[in-house]
C-alpha positions as CSV (number, residue, x, y, z in Angstrom):
1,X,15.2,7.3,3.6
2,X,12.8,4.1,5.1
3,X,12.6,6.1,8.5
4,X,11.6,9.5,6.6
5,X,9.2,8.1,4.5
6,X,8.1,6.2,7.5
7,X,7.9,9.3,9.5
8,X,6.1,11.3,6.9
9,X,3.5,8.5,6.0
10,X,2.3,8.8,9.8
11,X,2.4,12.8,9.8
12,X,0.4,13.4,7.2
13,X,-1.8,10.2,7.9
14,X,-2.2,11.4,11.0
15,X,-3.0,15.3,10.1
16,X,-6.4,14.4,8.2
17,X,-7.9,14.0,11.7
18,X,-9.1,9.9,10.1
19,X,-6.9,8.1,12.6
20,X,-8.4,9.3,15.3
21,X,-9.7,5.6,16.0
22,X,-7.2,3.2,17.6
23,X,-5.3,0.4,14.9
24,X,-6.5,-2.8,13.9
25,X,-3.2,-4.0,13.6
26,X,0.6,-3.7,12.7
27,X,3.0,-4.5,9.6
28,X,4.8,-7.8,11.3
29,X,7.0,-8.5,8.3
30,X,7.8,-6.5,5.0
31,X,10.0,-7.4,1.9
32,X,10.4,-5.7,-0.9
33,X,8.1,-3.0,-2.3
34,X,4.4,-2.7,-0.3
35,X,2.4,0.4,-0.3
36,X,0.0,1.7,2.2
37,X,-2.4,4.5,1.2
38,X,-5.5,6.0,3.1
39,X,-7.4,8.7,1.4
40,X,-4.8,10.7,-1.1
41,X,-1.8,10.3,1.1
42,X,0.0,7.2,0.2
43,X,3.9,5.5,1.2
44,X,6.0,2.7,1.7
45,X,5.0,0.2,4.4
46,X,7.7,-0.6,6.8
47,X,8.0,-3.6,10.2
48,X,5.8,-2.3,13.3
49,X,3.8,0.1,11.0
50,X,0.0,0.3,12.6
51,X,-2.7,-0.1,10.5
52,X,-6.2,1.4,11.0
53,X,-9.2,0.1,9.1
54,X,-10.0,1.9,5.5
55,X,-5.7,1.1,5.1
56,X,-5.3,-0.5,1.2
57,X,-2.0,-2.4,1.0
58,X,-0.5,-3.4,-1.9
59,X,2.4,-5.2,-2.5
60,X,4.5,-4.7,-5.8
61,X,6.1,-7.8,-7.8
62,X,8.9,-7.8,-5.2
63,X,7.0,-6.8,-2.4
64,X,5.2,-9.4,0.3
65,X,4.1,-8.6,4.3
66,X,2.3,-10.3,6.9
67,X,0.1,-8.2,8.9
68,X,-1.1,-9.3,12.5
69,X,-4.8,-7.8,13.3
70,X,-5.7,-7.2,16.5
71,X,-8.6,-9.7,16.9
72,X,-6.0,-12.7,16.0
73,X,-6.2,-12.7,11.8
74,X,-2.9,-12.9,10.4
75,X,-2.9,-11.4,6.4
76,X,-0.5,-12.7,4.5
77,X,0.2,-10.3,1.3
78,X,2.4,-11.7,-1.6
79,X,3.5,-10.3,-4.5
80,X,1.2,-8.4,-6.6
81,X,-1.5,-8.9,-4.3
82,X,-3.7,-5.8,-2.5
83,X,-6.2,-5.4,0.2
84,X,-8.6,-3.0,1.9
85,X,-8.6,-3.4,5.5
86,X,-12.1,-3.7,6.5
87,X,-12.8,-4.2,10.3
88,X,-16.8,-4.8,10.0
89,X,-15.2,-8.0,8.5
90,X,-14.6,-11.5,9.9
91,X,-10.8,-12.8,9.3
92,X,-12.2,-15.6,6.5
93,X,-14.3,-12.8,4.4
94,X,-11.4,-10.1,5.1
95,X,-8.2,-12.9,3.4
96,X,-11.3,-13.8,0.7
97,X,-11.0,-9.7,-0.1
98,X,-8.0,-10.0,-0.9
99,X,-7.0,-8.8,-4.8
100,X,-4.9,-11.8,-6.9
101,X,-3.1,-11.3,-9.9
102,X,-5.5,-12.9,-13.1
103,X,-4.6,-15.9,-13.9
104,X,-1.5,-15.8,-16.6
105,X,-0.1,-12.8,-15.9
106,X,0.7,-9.6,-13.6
107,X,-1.7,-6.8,-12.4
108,X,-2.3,-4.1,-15.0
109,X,-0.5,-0.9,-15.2
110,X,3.1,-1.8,-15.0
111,X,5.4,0.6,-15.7
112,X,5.4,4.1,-17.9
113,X,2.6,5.5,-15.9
114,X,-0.3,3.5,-16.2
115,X,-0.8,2.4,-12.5
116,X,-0.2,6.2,-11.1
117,X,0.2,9.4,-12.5
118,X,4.1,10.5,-13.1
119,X,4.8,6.9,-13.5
120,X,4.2,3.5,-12.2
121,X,5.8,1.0,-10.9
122,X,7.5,-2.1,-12.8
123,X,5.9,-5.3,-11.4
124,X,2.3,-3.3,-12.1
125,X,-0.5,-2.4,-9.2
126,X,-3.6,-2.3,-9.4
127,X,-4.9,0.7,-10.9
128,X,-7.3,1.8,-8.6
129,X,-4.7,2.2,-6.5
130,X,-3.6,5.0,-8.5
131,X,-6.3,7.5,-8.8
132,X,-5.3,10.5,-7.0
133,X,-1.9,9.4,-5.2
134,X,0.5,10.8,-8.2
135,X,0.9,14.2,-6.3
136,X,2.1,12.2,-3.3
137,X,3.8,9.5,-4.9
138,X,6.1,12.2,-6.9
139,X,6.8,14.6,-3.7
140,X,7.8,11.6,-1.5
141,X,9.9,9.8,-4.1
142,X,12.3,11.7,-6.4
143,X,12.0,10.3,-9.1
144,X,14.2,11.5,-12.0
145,X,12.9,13.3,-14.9
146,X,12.8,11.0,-17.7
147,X,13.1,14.1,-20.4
148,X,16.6,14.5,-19.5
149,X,16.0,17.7,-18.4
């Protein structure tokens, strides 16, 4: 499932004619959940994925990555943490961008649907994460329907 999801986040990625620029970087590490998402296509990231500036990466309550730019800047992403890949930015300013949990508590929108549409995810993203991905996060996950029917 990891290598079709991986295979269809770089298809359809790819298809919008955006990538056409070389990466910035690559996915050294991944655990647990972490999306990527660039324009309405969005999937799971996974070890050696490249990343390309305009990227936002988020990583669930179980999810944490280190990402390894190419200019030397190592992004380290724990849990319930997100970030827009910006290349016009410097290493310091680009780890200053990047989203923390508030203080006492997790990232609004867990659960039930109010990170992204069709339902959200438990540990709770951000939820301008989730405008316009429910369309892609439903066809590339099958999720059960909750109605029972």
């Amino acid at each position: 499932m990891k290598k079709l999801t991986f295979a269809l986040l770089l298809a359809a990625l790819g298809s919008g004619g955006a990538l056409a620029a070389d990466p910035v970087g690559v996915a050294q590490t991944v655990q647990g959940i972490v999306t990527v998402s660039q324009g309405n296509t969005m999937g799971n990231l996974v070890k050696d994925l490249k990343i390309f500036d305009g990227m936002r990466l988020a990583a669930a309550s179980t999810g944490s990555a280190l990402i390894k730019l190419n200019n030397g800047c190592e992004i380290s992403l724990a849990a319930n943490e997100s970030i827009l890949i910006d290349a016009a930015l410097d290493c310091k300013a680009l780890v200053a961008s990047i989203t923390k949990p508030p203080a006492g508590g997790g990232l609004a929108g867990g659960g039930g649907g109010g990170a992204f549409a069709g339902g959200g995810f438990g540990g709770g993203l951000p939820i301008a994460l989730g405008v316009g991905y429910g369309a892609s996060v439903r066809h590339w996950t099958k999720r059960p329907n909750s109605s029972g029917s």
